[in-house]
N, C-alpha and C positions, 0 to 999 in steps of 0.2 A: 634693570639688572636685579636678580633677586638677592635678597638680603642673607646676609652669613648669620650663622652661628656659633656663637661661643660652646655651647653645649656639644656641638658636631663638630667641632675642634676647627671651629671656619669657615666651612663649606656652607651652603645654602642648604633649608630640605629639601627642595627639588632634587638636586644632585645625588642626597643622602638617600631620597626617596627613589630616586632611577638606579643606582650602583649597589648599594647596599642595604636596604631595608629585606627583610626574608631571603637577601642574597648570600652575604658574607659580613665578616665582623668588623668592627670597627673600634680603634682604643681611639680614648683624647684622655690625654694628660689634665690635670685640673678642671675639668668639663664645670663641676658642679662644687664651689668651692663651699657655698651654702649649708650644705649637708654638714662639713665638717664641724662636731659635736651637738649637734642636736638634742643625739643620745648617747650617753654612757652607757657600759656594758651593764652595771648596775641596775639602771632603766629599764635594761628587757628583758632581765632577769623576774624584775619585780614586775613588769607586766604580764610574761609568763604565767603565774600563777593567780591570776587572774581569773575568776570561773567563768566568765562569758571570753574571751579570749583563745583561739584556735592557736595551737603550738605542736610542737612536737620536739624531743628531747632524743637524740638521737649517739647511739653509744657505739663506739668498737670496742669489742673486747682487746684487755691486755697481751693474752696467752695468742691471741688468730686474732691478728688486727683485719685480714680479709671475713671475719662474725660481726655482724650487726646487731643491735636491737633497736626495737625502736616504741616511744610512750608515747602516746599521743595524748590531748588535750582532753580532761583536766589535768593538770599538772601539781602537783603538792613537793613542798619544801622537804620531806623524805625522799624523794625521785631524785635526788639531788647530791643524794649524802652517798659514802664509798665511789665516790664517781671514778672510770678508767681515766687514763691519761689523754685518751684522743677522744672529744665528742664535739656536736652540736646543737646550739639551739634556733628552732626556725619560730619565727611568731608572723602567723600572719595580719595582713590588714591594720598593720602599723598607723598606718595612714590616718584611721579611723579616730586614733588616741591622740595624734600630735599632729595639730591645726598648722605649724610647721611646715611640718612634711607632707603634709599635705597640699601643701601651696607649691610644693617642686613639679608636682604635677605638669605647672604651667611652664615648664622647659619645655617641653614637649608637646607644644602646641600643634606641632606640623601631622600630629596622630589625632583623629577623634577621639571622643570622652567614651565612646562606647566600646570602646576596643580595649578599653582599662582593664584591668583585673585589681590588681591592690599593691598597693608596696611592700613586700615582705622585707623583713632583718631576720638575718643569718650571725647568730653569735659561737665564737669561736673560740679557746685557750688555741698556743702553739702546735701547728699540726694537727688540730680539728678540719675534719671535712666533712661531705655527704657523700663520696666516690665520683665514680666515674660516670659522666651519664647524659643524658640528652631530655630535650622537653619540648613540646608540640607548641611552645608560644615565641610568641618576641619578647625578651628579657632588657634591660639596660640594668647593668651590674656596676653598682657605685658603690666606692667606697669610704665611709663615713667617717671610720678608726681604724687604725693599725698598718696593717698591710697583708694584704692576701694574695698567692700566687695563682696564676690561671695559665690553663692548659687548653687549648682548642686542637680538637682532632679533623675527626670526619663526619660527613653528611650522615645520618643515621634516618631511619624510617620504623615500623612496625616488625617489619620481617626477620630484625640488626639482632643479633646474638644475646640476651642477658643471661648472667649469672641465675644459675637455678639457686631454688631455695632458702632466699635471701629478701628481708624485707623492703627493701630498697629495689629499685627497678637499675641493677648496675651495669654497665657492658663490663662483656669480654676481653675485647683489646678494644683501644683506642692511640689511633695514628697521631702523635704530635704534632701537628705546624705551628702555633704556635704557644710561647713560654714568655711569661711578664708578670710584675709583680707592680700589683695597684697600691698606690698610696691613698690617704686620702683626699678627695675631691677628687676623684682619676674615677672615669665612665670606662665601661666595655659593654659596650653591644653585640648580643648571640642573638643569631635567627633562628629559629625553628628548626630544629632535628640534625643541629651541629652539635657533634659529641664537646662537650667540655667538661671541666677536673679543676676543683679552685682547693688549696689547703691555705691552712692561716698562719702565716710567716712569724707571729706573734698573736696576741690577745686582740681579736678585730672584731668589726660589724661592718655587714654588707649588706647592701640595701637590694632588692628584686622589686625595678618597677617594672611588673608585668602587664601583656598584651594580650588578650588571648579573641580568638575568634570561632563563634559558634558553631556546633558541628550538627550534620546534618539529621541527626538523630534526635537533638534536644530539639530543633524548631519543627519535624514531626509531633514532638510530643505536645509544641506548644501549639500547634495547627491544632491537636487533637482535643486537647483542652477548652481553646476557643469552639470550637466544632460544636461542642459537647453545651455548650454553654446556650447555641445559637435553634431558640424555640421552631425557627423553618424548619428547620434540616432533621428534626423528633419525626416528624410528619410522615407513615409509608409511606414509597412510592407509589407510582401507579403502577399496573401489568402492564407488559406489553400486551399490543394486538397477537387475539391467539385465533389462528385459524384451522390446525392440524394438531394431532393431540400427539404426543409425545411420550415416551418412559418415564412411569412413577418415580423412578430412581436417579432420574440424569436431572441436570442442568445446560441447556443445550449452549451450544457454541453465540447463538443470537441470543439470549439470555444472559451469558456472561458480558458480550461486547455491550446490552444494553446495561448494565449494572457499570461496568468500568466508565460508559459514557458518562452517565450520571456522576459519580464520582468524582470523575477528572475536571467535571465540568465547577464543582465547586471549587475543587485545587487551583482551578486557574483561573480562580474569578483573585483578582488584583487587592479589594478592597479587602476579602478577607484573609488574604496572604500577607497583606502591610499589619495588620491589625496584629495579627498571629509573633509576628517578625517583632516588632514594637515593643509588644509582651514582652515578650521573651527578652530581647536585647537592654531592655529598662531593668531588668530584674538584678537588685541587689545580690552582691557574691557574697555580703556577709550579715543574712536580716536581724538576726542578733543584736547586730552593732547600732543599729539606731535607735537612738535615744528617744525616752518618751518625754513629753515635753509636758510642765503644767498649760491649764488651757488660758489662751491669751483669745481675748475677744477683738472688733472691730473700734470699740471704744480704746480700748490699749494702746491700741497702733496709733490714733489719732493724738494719744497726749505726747506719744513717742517721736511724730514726726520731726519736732523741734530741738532731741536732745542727740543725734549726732548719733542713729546706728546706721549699719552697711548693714546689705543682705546679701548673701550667699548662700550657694548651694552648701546641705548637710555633706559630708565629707563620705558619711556611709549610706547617702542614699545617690540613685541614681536619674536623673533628670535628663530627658532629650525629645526632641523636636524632628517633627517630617512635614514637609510640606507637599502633599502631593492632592491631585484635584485641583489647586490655586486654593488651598488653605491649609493653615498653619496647625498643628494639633499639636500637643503633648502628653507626653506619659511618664508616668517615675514611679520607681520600683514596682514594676511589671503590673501596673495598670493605667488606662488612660485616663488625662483629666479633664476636667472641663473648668475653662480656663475663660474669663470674660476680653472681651476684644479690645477692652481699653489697656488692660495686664498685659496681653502676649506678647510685642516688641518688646518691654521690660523682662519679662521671663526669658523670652530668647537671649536677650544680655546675659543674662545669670544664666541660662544654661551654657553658653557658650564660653564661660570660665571666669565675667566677669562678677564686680564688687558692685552694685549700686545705691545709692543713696537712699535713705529712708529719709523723704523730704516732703516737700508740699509739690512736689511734681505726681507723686502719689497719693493728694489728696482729691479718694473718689472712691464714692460708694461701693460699687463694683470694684473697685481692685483693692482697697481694705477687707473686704469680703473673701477674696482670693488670696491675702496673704495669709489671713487668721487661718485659713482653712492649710496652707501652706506650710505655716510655722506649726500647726498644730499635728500635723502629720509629720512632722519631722525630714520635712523634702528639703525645706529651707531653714536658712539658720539667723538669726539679729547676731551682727557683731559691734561692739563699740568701735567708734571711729578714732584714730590716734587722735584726735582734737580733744577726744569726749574725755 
């Protein structure tokens, strides 16, 4: 029998995964009790103004509460002053700042790492929102302080009505089904391109752990890239066999289908379509946020083995594994690594969400080699262990 969860208010992922994932919403009461204060509104005020930090400050006017503005990141301590009565503030890649929240992550183990986007906070006085509106990912909306009211409507798409002239992407009308007011530790789960409407019943913070999945246009670009990169493929082609001579001006019908041949034939070669995909999918949402590290050498690591750190993955970078051929490879933030075969099982750990020891199981040439290079890149992180 598969195991329930607390976070899914009970139910197993299977169930959660077959009924409702990209399907329809889902509330649980007290899902994520953890969250509750984390952060103060205070917190993300002052993280806000932050200069490497993406935010957005978001106003209705007093006079036409249906008028927007909106400032985007940097944000300064004047943006702030004469403020209307109704606004918002969004910060994203929270996640990144508080080793915390970052660790909630791990509720939601029944999703891959790759399908992350960031945890956004949504800070709010009474009666602050962002309207009416719908978004192309999978959301799980938790909340941290206060109490925020949500509105779920209807399936919305591309073609769905928005307000013109307005900085914000808002609908038109939106059909109510459902009306609930989150406390904190209380999840809501929206799917993809369901209209919803949250206001702030009081002074709250709302957490967006978002989901998002690649669209076909960026793994183009990353095919292209790759392509670009790849010395075969610089190489003309050959001509075809030319037997009968043709117009100076044409391109003949057997001349295009031999160029498409060629083409399609590198599209659909497997090895560099994973590569491409890998790329892309590894690439941090927020490259800014990773920290640069002093350089730690291979000698470091070994005086360290003894004093009790854990290793983990950097919070703003991204770390994952394919195994296809019958071998294992990795990449993080949008390049591949080469990674010695005494390290991989252990990296797989730590990609796959866990803590592991910095001990004398990792004492080895090769994989001291591999962590320096690791930690120094900012893919992985040393954390003291609660013992330490």
């Amino acid at each position: 029998m598969s195991q329930t969860l607390d976070v899914l208010g009970g139910i197993s992922a299977e169930q959660f995964l077959t009924e409702y994932w990209q399907k329809k919403p889902l509330l649980v009461r007290n899902a994520v009790p953890e969250i509750v204060g984390l952060l103060e509104p205070n917190d993300v005020m002052e993280l806000a103004l932050d200069e490497n930090v993406t935010a957005r400050l978001i106003k209705q006017k007093d006079r036409d509460p249906n008028q927007w503005n909106v400032k985007s990141s940097p944000l300064l301590k004047a943006d702030f002053q004469k403020m209307p009565k109704l606004w918002t503030l969004l910060v994203q890649a929270v996640d990144h700042y508080s080793f915390d929240l970052a660790e909630l992550w791990k509720k939601f183990p029944f999703i891959p790492q790759w399908r992350r986007e960031d945890i956004m906070v949504s800070y709010a006085p009474q009666g602050g929102s962002v309207g009416k509106h719908f978004d192309f990912y999978d959301v799980f909306l938790v909340q941290g302080y206060g109490h925020r009211r949500w509105q779920l409507g209807q399936m919305c798409d591309e073609q769905t009505a928005l307000v013109a002239g307005q900085p914000l992407k808002l609908l038109q009308e939106m059909e109510v089904h459902f009306d609930e007011v989150l406390a904190p530790g209380d999840l809501l789960y929206v799917p993809p391109g369901l209209s919803h409407y949250g206001v702030a019943e009081d002074e709250c913070l709302t957490y967006s752990f978002g989901f998002r999945m690649p669209n076909i246009s960026d793994m183009m670009d990353s095919l292209g890239d790759y392509f670009s990169e790849q010395e075969q493929l610089k190489k003309p082609l050959l001509d075809i066999t030319r037997s009968v001579c043709t117009a100076v001006g044409e391109i003949s019908d057997h001349e295009l289908s031999y160029l498409r041949e060629q083409l399609l034939a590198q599209l659909q070669n497997p090895e560099m379509l994973n590569e491409a995909i890998m790329c892309l999918a590894s690439q941090p949402g927020y490259p800014n946020n990773i920290p640069e590290n002093d350089e730690i050498g291979t000698g470091d690591l070994e005086e360290a083995l003894e004093e009790g750190y854990l290793l983990n993955i950097e919070p703003a970078s991204r770390l994952l594994y394919s195994n296809f051929n019958d071998e294992l490879n990795f990449w993080a933030n949008g390049e591949r690594l080469c990674i010695s075969e005494e390290f991989k099982p252990h990296l797989k750990r730590i990609a796959d969400g866990e803590m592991i020891a910095l001990d004398e199981n990792l004492y080895d040439q090769h994989i001291l080699e591999d962590l320096a290079e690791l930690l120094n890149n900012s893919i992985i992180m040393l954390l003291p262990s609660e013992e330490n």
